[in-house]
C-alpha positions as CSV (number, residue, x, y, z in Angstrom):
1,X,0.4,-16.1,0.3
2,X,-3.4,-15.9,-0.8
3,X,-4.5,-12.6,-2.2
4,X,-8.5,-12.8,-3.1
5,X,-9.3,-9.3,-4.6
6,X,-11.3,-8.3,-7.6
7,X,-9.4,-5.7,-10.0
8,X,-12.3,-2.4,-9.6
9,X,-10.5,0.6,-10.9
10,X,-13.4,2.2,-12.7
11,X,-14.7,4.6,-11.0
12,X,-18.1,6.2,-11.6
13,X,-21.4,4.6,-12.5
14,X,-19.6,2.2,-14.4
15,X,-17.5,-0.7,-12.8
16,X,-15.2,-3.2,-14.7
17,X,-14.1,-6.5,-12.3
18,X,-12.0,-8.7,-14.2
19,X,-8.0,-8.5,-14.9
20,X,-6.6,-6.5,-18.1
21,X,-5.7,-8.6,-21.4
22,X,-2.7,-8.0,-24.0
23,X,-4.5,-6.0,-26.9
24,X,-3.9,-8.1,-30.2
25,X,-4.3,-7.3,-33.8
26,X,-7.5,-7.9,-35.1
27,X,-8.5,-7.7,-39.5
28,X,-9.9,-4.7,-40.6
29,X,-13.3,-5.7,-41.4
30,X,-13.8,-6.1,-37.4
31,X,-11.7,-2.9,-37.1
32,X,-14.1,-0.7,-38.8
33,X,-17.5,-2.8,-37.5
34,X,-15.6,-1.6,-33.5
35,X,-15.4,1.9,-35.5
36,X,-18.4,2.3,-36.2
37,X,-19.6,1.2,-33.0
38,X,-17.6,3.2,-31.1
39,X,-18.8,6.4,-32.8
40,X,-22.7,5.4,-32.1
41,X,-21.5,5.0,-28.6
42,X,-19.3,8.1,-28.0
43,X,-22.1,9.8,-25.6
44,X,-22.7,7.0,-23.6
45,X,-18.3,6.9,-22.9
46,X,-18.8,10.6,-22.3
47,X,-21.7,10.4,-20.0
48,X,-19.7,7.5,-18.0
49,X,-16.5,9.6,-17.5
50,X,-16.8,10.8,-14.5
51,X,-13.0,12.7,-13.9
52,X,-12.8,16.0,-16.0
53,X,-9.7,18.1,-15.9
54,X,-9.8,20.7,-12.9
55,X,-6.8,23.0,-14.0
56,X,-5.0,24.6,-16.4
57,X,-1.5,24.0,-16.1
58,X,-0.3,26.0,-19.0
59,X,-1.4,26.3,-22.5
60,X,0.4,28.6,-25.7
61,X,-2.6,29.7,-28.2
62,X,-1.9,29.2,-31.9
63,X,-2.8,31.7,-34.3
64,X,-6.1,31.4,-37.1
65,X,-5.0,30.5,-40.8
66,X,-4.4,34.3,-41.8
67,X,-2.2,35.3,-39.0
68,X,-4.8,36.5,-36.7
69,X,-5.5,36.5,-33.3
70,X,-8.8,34.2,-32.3
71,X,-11.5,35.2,-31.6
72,X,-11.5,36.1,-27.3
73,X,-14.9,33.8,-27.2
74,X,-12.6,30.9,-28.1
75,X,-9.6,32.3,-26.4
76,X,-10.2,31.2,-22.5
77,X,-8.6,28.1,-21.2
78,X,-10.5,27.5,-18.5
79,X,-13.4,26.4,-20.8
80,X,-11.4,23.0,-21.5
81,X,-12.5,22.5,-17.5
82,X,-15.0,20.0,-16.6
83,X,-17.7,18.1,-18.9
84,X,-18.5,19.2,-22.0
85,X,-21.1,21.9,-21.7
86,X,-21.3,23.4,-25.5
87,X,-23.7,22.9,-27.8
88,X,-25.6,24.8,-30.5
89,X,-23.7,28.2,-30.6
90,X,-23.2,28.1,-27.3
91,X,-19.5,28.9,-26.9
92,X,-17.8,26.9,-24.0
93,X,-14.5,25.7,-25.4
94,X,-10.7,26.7,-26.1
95,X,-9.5,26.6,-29.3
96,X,-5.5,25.9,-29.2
97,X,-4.6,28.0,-32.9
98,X,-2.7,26.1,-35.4
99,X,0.6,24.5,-33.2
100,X,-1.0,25.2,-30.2
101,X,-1.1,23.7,-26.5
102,X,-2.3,23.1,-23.4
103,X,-1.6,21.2,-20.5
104,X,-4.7,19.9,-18.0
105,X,-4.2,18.6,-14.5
106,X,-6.9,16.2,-12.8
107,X,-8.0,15.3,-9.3
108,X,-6.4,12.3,-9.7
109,X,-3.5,10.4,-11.3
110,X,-5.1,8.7,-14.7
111,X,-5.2,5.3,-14.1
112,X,-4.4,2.5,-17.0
113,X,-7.6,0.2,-17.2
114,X,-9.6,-1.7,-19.3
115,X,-9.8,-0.1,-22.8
116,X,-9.5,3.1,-23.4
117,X,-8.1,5.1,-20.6
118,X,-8.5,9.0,-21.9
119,X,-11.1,10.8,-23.4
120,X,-10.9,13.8,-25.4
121,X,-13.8,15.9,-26.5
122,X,-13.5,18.3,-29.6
123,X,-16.7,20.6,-31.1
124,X,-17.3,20.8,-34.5
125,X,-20.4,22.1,-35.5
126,X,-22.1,21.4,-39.2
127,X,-19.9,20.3,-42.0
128,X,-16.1,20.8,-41.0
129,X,-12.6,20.0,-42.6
130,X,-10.3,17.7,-40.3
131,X,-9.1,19.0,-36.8
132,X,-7.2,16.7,-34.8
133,X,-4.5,16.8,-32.1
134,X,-1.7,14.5,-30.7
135,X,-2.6,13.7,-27.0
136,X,0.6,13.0,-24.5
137,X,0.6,12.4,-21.0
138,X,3.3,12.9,-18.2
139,X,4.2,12.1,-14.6
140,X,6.4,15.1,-14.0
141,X,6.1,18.2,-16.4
142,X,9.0,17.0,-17.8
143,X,8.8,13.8,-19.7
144,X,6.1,13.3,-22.2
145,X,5.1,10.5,-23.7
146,X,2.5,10.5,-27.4
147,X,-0.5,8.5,-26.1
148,X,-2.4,8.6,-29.5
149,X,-4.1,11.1,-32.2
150,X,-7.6,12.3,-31.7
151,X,-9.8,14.8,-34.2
152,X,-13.4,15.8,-35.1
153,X,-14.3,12.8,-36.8
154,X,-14.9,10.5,-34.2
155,X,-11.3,8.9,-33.3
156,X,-11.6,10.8,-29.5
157,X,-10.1,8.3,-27.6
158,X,-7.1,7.1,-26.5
159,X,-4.8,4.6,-24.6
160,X,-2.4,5.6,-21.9
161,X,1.0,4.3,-22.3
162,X,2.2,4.2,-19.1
163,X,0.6,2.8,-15.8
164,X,-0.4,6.5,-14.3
165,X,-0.4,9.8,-15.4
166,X,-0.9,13.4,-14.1
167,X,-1.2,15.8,-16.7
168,X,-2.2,15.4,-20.6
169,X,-1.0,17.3,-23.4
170,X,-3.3,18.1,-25.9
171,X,-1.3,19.7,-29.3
172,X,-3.1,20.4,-32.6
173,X,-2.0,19.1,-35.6
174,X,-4.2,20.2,-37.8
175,X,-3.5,20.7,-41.8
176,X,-4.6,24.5,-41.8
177,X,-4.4,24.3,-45.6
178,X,-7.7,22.2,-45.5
179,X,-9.5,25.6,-43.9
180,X,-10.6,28.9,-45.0
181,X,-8.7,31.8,-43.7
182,X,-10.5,32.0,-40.0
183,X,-10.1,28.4,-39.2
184,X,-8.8,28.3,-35.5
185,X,-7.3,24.3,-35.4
186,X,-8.7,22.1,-33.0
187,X,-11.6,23.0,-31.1
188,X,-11.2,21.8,-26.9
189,X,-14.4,20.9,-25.1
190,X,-13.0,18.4,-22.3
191,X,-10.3,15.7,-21.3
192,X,-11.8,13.1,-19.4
193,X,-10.3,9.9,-18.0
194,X,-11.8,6.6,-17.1
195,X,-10.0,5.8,-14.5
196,X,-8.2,6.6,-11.4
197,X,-4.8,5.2,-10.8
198,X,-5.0,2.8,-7.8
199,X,-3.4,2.7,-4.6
200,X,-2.0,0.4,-2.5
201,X,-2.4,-0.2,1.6
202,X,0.4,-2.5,2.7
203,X,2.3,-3.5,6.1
204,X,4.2,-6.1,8.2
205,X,2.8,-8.2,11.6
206,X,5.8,-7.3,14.0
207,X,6.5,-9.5,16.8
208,X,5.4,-7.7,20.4
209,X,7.0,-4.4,20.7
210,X,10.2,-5.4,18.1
211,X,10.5,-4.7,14.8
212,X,10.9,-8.4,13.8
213,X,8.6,-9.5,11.2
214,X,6.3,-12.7,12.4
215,X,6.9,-15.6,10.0
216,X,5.4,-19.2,9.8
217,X,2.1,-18.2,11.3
218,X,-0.9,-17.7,9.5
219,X,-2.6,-14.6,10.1
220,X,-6.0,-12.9,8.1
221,X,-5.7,-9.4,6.9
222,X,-9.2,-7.8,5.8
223,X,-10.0,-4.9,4.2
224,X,-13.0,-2.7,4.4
225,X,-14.8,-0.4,3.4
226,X,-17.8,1.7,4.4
227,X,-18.5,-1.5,6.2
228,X,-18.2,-3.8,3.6
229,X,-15.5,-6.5,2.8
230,X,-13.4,-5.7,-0.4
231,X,-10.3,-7.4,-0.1
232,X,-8.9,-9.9,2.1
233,X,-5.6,-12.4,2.5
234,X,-3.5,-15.3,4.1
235,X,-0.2,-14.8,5.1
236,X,2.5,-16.7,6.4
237,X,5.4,-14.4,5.5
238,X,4.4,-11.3,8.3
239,X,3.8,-8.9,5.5
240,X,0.5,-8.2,3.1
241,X,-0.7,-5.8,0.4
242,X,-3.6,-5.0,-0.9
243,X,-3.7,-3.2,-4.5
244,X,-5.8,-2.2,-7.0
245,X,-7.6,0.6,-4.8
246,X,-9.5,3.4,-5.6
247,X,-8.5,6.9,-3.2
248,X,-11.0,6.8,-0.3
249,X,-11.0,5.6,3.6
250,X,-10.4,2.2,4.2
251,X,-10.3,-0.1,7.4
252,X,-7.4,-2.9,8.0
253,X,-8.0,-5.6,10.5
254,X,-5.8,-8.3,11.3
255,X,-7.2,-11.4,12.6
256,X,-4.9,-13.4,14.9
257,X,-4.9,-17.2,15.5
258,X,-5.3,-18.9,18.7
259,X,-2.4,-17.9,21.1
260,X,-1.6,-14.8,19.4
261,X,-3.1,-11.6,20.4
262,X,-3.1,-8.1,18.3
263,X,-3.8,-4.8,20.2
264,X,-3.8,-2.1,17.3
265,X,-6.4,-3.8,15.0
266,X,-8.2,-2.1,13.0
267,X,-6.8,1.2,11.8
268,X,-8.2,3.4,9.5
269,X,-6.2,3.9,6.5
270,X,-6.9,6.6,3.7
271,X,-5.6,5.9,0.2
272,X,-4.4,8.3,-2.4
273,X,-4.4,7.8,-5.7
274,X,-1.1,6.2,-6.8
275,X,0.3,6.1,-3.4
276,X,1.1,3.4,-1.1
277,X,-0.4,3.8,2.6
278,X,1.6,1.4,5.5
279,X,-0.1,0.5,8.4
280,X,1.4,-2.6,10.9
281,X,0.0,-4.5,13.2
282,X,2.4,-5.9,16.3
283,X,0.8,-9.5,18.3
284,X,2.1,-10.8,21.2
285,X,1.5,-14.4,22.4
286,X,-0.8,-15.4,25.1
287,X,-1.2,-18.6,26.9
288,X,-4.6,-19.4,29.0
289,X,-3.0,-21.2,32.1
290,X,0.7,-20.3,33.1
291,X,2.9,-22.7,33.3
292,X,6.2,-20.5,34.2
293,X,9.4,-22.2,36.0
294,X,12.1,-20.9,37.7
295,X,15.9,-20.9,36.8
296,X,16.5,-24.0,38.4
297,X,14.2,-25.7,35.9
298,X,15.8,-24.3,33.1
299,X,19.5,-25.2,34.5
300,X,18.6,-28.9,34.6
301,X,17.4,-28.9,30.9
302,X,20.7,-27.6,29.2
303,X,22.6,-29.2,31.9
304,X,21.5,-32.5,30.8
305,X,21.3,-31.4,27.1
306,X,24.9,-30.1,27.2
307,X,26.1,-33.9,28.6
308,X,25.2,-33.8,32.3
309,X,23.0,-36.7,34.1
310,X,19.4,-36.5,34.5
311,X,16.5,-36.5,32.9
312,X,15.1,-33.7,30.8
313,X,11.9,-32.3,29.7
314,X,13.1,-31.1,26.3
315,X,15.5,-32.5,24.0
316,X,18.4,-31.0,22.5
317,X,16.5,-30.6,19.4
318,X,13.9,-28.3,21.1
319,X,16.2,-26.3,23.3
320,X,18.0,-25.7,20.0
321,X,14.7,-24.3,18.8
322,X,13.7,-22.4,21.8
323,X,17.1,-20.1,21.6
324,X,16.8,-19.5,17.9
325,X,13.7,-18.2,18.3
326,X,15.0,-16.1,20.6
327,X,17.8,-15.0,18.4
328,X,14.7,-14.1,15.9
329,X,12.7,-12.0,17.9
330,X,15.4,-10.5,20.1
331,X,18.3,-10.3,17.8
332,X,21.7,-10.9,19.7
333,X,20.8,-10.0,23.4
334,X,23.6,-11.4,24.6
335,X,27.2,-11.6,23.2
336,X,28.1,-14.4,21.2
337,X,26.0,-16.8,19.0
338,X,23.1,-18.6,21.3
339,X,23.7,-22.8,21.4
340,X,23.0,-24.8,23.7
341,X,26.6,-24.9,25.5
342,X,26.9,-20.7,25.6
343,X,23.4,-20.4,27.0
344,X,23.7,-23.4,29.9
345,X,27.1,-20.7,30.7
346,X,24.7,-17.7,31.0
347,X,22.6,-20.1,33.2
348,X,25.2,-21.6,35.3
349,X,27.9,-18.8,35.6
350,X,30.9,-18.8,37.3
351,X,31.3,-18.2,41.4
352,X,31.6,-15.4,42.2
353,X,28.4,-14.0,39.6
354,X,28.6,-10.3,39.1
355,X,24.8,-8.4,39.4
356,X,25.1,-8.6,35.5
357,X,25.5,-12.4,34.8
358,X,22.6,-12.7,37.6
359,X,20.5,-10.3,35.7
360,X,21.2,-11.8,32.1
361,X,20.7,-15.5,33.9
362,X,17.2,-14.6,35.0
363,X,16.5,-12.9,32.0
364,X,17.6,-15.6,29.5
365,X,15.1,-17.6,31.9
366,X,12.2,-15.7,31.1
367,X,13.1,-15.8,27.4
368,X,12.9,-19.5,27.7
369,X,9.4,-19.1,29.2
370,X,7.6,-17.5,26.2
371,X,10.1,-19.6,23.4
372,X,8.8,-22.8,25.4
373,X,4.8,-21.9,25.2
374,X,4.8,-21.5,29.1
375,X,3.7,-18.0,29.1
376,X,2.9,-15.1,26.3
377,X,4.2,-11.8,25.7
378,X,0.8,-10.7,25.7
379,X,0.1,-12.1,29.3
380,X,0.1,-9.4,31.9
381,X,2.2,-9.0,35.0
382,X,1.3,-6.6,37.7
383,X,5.1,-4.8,38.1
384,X,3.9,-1.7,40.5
385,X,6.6,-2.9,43.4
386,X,9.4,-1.9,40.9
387,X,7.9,1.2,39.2
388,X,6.2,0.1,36.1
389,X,2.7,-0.4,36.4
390,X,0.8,-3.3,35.0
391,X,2.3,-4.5,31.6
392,X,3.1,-8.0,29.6
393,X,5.4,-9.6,29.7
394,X,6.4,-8.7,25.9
395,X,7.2,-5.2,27.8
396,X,8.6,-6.5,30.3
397,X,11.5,-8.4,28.2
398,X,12.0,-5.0,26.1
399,X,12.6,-3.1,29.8
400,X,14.9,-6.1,31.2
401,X,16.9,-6.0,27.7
402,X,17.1,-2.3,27.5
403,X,18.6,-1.4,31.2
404,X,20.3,-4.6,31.6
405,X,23.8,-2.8,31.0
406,X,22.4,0.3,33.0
407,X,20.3,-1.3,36.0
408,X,21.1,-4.9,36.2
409,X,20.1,-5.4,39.7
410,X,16.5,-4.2,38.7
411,X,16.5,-6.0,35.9
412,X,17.5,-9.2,37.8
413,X,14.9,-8.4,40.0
414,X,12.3,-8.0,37.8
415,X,13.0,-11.3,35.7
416,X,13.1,-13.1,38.9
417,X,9.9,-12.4,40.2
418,X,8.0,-13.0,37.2
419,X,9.6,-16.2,36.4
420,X,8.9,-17.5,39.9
421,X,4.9,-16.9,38.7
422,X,4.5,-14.2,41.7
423,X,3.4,-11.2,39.7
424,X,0.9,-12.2,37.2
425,X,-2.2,-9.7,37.0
């Protein structure tokens, strides 16, 4: 299997291709000179974060260093919403209290990226004693997990610990004995994240109207988007996945090698952050010129295969072949394991034949047919005389096999005309 994508999870005016490394430990001199750099950059981080929080999931204010309430300016949640929009004295932020929480939803799950993955913005204006605040995130509401410390002094980013999260924690910690007696703890602007956890579109090729996956052929999957190619893949297993995805509308088309034909390609599929979207394709098997025989043909191959006189068209070898795939794709049909001896019985039974050993005779036949190359599921056959319209013969196999016990003189019927080559559309 050949996967060719490029790993583009940032989302925003900024976009990262490449695949995420192990973080090592690097000496301290470099540690402070990435310090220091990272604190000239912080606005250019803030101004390429392009996911805010949208809700408040919960929060529990702390109280100021003397006891007191805070002040109602500095009391509303909802300010920790969005970008960060204070500045000067204008008062656009939550302050948590010593001890105290709140809990922000997103748009999206938080993705893990490249780098930092969460950003957390506190105000502080003028000279201003330590505030700072454990960050954790969560999947459920239920289980946390500490992503990292942030405060007022620059350090207001952090890693997330886990592949996707929903909701982040944001706790002050702050030593209140550092602050005179109306300090208020850590000061909320925003919580933005880099990235959006990707999805995933992913599906099987099913043989004709079965649910048997199609293996040893090499199909093309591709991916687009808005018209453009972002992802594409071999396969030779019948299944495919595409990852990595940022939530939007994609389309999925499966292109089919010679002989094979797919009727449901493209489909649209829309992806979700963090979810997994299916779509399948189903291909049928189509041969340009006919070359269909009747029973009689296919007596005289497993009658000379199974020790009779004659010459053949097919060896053992390939009969052997021909049944297994249809064991594959139509799963026990008859009773009994498929060889060569059990199917020349279906073909030659006993005198007097019931209407059901006719019907599984021709319909074995016509099995043989499409295992042999000599016509495709996907070729048509005009079947108005016994009620069902124009359909392939794919269709026409799934009728035969599913009122074979109910109707066998149809199905008899049915298999018999098409494998005498006097139906085909």
């Amino acid at each position: 299997m050949t996967n060719n994508t490029q790993q583009r999870r940032r989302v925003g005016n900024i976009t990262i291709t490449g695949t995420k490394t192990k973080r090592t430990t690097i000496s301290t001199a470099i540690m402070i000179a990435i310090f220091l750099l990272s604190v000239l950059a912080i606005q250019t981080v803030e101004a390429a974060s392009p996911m805010y929080a949208n809700s408040v999931v919960g929060y529990l204010q702390g109280k100021r260093k003397d006891g007191s309430f805070v002040l109602p300016e500095r009391s509303n949640p909802n300010n920790a919403l969005g970008p960060p929009d204070s500045s000067g004295t204008l008062v656009k932020f939550f302050s948590l209290g010593f001890g105290g929480w709140i809990i922000l939803g997103f748009p999206n799950p938080i993705g893990n990226g490249v780098g930092y993955d969460v950003l957390v913005v506190e105000v502080t204006w003028g000279s201003y004693p330590l505030e700072q605040a454990d960050v954790y995130v969560s999947q459920d509401l239920s289980s946390w997990t500490k992503a990292g410390t942030v405060n007022n002094k620059g350090v207001n980013q952090v890693y997330l610990p886990m592949s996707c999260a929903k909701y982040v924690k944001i706790v002050d910690t702050s030593d209140k004995t550092l602050f005179d007696s109306t300090g208020d703890g850590f000061d909320l602007d925003a919580v933005g994240a880099y990235y959006v956890c990707p999805g995933t579109v992913c599906g099987s090729i099913f043989f004709d109207a079965t649910d048997v996956v199609v293996t040893g052929i090499s199909f093309t999957v591709d991916l687009y988007q808005d018209g453009a190619l972002v992802q594409w893949m071999t396969t030779t297993t019948g299944t495919y996945s595409f990852g990595n995805l940022l939530p939007g509308d994609y389309s999925v088309e499966l292109v089919s090698p010679s002989g094979w034909v797919v009727t449901d390609s493209p489909q649209d599929a829309t992806v979700s952050a963090g979810g997994t979207t299916t779509v399948n394709f189903h291909v049928f098997t189509v041969v340009t010129t006919t070359d269909i025989r009747s029973i009689g043909f296919w007596k005289h191959q497993f009658a000379v295969a199974t020790g009779g006189k004659g010459r053949a068209q097919y060896t053992s070898t390939q009969l052997q072949a021909f049944l297994d795939f249809i064991k594959t794709y139509w799963g026990s049909s008859f009773a009994g394991s498929l060889g060569l001896q059990s199917a020349y019985q279906i073909l030659n039974p006993d005198e007097p034949a019931s209407m059901q050993d006719r019907a599984e005779q021709q319909v074995l036949a016509l099995m043989l047919n499409v295992a042999s190359g000599k016509v495709g599921t996907g070729n048509m056959v005009d079947l108005s005389a016994f009620g069902l319209g124009r359909v392939n013969v794919g269709q026409a196999i799934q009728y035969c096999l599913t009122n074979l016990d109910v109707n066998p003189e149809l199905v008899k019927d049915i298999a018999d005309t098409i494998n005498n080559g006097l139906v085909f559309a």
